[in-house]
C-alpha positions in Angstrom: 148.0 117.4 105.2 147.5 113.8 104.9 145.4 113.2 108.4 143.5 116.4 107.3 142.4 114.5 103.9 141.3 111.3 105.5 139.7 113.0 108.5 137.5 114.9 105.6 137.5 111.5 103.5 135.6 110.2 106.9 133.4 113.1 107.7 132.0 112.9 103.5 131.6 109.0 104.1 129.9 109.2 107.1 127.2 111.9 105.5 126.3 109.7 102.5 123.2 107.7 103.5 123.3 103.7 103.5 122.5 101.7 101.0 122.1 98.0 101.3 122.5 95.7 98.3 121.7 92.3 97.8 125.5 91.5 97.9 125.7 92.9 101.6 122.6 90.6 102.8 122.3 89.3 106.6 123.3 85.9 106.8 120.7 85.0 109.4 117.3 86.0 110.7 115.1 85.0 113.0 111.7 82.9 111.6 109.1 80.6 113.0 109.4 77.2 111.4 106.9 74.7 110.9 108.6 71.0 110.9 107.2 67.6 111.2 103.9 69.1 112.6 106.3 71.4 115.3 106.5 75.2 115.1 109.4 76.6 116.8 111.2 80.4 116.3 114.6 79.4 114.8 117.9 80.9 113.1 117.0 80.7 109.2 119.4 81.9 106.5 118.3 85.2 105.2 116.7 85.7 101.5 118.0 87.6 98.9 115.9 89.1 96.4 116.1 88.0 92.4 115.6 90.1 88.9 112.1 92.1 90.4 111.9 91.8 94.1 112.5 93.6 96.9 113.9 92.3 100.3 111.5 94.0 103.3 112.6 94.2 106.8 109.8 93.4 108.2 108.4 95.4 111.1 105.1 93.5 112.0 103.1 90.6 111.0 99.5 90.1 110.4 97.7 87.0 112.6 95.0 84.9 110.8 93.6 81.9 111.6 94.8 79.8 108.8 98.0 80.5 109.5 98.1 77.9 112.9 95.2 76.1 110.8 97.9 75.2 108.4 100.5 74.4 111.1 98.3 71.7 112.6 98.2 70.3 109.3 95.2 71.9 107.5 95.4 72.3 103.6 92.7 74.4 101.8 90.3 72.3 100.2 90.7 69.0 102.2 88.3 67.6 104.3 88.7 67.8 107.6 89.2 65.4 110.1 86.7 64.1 112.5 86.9 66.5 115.8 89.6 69.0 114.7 90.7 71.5 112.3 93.0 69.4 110.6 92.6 67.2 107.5 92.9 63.6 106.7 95.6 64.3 104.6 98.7 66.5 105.3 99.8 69.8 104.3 101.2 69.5 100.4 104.4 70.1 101.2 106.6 68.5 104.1 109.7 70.5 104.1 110.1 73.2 106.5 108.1 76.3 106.1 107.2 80.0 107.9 103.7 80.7 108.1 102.3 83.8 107.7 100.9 86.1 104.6 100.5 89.5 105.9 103.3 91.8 106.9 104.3 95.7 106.7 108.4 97.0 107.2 110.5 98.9 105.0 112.6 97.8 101.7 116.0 97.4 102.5 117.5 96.5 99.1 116.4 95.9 95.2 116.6 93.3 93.1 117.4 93.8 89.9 115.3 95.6 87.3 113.2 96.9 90.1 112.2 100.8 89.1 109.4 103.2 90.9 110.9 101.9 94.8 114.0 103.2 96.4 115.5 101.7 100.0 113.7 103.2 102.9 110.3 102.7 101.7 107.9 101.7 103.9 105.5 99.2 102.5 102.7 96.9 102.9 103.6 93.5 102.3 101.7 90.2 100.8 103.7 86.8 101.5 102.8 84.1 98.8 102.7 81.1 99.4 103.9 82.6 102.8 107.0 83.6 105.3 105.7 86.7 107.2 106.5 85.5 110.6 110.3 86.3 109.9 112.8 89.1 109.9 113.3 89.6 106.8 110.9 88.9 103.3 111.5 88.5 99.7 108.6 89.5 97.8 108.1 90.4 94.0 107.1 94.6 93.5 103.6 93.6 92.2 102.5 92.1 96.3 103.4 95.5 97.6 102.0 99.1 98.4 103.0 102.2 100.5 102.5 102.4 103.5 100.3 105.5 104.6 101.4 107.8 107.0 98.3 107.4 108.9 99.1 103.8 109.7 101.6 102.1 112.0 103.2 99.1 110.6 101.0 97.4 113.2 98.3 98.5 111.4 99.8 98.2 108.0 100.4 94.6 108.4 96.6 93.6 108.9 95.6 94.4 105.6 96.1 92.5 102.9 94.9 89.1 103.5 91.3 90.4 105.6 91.0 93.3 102.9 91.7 90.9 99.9 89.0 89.0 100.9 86.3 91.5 101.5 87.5 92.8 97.7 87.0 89.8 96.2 83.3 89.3 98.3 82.4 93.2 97.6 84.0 94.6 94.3 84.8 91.4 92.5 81.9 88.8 93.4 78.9 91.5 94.6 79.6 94.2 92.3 78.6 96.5 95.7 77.5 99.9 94.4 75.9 103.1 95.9 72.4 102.9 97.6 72.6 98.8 97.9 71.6 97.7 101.5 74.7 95.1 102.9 74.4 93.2 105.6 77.8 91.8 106.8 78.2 88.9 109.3 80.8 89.1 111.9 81.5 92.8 111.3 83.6 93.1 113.8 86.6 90.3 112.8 88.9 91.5 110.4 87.3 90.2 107.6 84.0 91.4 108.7 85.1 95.2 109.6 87.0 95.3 106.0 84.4 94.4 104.6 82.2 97.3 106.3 84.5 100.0 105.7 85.1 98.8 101.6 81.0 98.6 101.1 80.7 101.9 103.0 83.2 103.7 101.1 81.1 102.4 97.9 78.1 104.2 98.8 76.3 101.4 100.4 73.5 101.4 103.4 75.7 98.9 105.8 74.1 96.6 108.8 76.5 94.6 110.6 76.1 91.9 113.4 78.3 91.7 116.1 78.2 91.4 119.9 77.4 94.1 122.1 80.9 94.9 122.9 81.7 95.7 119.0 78.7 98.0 118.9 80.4 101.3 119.0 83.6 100.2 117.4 81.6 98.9 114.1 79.5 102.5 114.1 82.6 104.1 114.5 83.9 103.0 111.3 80.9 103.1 108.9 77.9 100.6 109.9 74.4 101.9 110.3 72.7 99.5 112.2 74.0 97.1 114.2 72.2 93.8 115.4 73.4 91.6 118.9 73.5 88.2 117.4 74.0 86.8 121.4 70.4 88.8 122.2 68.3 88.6 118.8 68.1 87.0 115.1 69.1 89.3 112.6 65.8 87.9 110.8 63.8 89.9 113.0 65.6 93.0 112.3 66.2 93.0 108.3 64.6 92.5 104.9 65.4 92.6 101.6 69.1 93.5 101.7 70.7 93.1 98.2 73.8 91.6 99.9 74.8 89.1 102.5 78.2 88.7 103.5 79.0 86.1 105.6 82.1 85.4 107.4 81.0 83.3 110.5 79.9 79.8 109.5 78.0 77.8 106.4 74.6 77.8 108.7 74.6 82.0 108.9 74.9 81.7 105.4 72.0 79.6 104.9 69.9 81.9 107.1 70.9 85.5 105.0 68.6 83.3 102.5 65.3 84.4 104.0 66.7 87.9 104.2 68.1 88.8 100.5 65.7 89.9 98.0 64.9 88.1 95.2 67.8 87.9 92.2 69.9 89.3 95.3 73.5 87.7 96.2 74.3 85.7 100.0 78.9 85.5 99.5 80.6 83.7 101.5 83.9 83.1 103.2 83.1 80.4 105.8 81.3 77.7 104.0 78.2 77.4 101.2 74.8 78.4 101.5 72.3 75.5 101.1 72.4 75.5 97.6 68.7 74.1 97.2 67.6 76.5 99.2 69.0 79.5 97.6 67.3 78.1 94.6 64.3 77.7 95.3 64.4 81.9 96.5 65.6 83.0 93.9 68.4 84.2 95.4 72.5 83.7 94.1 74.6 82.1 96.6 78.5 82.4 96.0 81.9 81.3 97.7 84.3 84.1 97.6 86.6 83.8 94.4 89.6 84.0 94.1 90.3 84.6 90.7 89.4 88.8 90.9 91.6 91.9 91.2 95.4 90.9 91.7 96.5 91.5 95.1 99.1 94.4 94.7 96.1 96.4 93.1 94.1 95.6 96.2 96.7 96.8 98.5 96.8 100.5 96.7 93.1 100.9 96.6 92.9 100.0 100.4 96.2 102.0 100.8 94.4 105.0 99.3 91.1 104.7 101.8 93.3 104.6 104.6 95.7 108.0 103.3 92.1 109.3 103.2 90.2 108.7 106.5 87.9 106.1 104.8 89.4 102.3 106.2 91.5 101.9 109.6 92.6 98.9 111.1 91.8 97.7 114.8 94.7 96.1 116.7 93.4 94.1 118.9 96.8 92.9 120.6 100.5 92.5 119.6 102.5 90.0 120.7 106.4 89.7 119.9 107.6 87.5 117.2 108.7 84.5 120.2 105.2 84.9 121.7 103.4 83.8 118.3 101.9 80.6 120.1 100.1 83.2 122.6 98.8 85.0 119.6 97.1 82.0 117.9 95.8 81.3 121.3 94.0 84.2 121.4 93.0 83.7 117.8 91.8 80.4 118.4 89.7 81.7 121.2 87.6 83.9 118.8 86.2 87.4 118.9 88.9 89.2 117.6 88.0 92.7 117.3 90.1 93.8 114.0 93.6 92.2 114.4 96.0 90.5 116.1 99.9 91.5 115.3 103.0 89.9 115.8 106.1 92.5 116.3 109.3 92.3 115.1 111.3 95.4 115.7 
């Protein structure tokens, strides 16, 4: 009678489903490091989430080029250093740190006071002030979003930083509505193909530049013209747009001067237009800001294109979590078409 109990006792215990709590965390994980200007994939303790987070299990990591920007020593808003990427002064902070922003796995416990999320959820994930090239995350519930079905985590986790930015160029900065002719520089980077799906799913007439090779890709996903910046100026093909995105370099956004109309808008997010010169045209010339829509509300909207057809992400290449110096090889080398991804499962 007794062995008969437990035997049942096992077969109940064994059909509950598994929940992890915070008091059951993994001691470990494995995490890329960044110390005294060295980044090497190390054993880390784990992290356990507080009173509103969630700890993700993270399945994949987004690539972006500030993230081995940083690691040579690169801090947003200093000047850089003659010949390099890096800055005369060093990163703010000198203790050890993980780089990475953008990830995508699945909650595996709940902090307190967390409602509306259960264990199992997949999610989309933004890392602030960073930590995505781990195992494991601890993230408040306001940087997350579902995951839609139609995405891989792969794809998941190159959202958030590229689409935050094309957000706060589009929607928060340009205002982009129906009928308004956007030209988008670099359409074919992940910034630049966010920012053609976003403006296209507003209604707008979309012209993007790109090399030959990204031709069909960018039509595939919204653009209506397309321009080879290798094989002709895009000055020669367009007029009067009312917006000029620019995500290639401070000259490109000088030249989307002579193409904008007059009281039209050249935003940036890789370096100023001449400011005299967008004076003198009449035309408004912005840097991207980044005071707009919070970041969680970002994810959602983006989350909610993607669960309907209308914004996809490109994976370029993945690359295992231990291979993430090959992957900011390759982003170092340029012409990223959508993403690169590091994987951790």
């Amino acid at each position: 009678m007794r062995s008969n109990f437990f035997r049942a006792a096992a077969l109940i215990c064994a059909a509950l489903p598994v929940v992890v709590s915070a008091d059951t965390a993994p001691v470990s994980m494995q995490a890329v490091v960044v110390s005294e200007g060295k980044a090497v994939l190390r054993s880390v303790s784990a992290p356990s989430p507080a009173t509103g987070q969630v700890r993700v299990r993270l399945h994949a990591a987004g690539v972006n080029p500030i993230d081995w920007k940083m690691a040579l020593g690169y801090r947003p808003g200093a000047p850089a250093a003659p010949g390099g990427v890096a800055p005369s002064s060093p990163v703010a902070s000198a203790a050890p740190w993980t780089p990475g922003f953008d990830a995508a796995g699945v909650i595996e416990s709940l902090g307190p006071q967390v409602q509306g999320w259960k264990v199992g959820d997949p999610v989309i994930v933004f890392i602030e002030p960073r930590g995505a090239y781990a195992e494991y995350a601890v993230v408040p519930v306001s940087t997350i979003a579902r995951k839609p079905e139609k995405l891989s985590f792969e794809q998941a986790a190159g959202i958030p930083t590229t689409a935050s930015a094309a957000w706060a160029v589009l929607v928060d900065s340009a205002k982009v509505s129906k009928g308004q002719r956007v030209l988008i520089h670099g359409g074919a980077g992940g910034v630049g193909s966010a920012a053609v799906q976003i403006a296209k799913s507003r209604g707008a007439y979309v012209i993007a530049t790109a090399s030959k090779r990204n031709h069909e890709y960018l039509r595939s996903i919204g653009a209506d013209e397309v321009i080879d910046y290798q094989t002709e100026r895009f000055e020669d093909r367009v007029r009067d747009v009312d917006i000029a995105v620019n995500t290639v370099n401070p000259e490109t956004a000088t030249r989307s001067i002579a193409v904008v109309k007059k009281g039209g808008l050249v935003v940036s997010v890789a370096g100023p237009a001449d400011a005299a010169q967008c004076a003198a045209a009449n035309v408004r010339c912005l840097m991207r800001s980044r005071d707009g829509t919070p970041i969680g509300t970002v994810l959602n909207e983006v989350a909610q294109l993607a669960a309907a057809g209308k914004y996809d992400v490109n994976v370029d290449a993945t690359f295992p979590l231990a291979d993430f110096e090959k992957a900011w090889a390759a982003s170092k080398a340029g012409h990223t078409r959508g993403k690169l991804i590091l994987t951790l499962r």
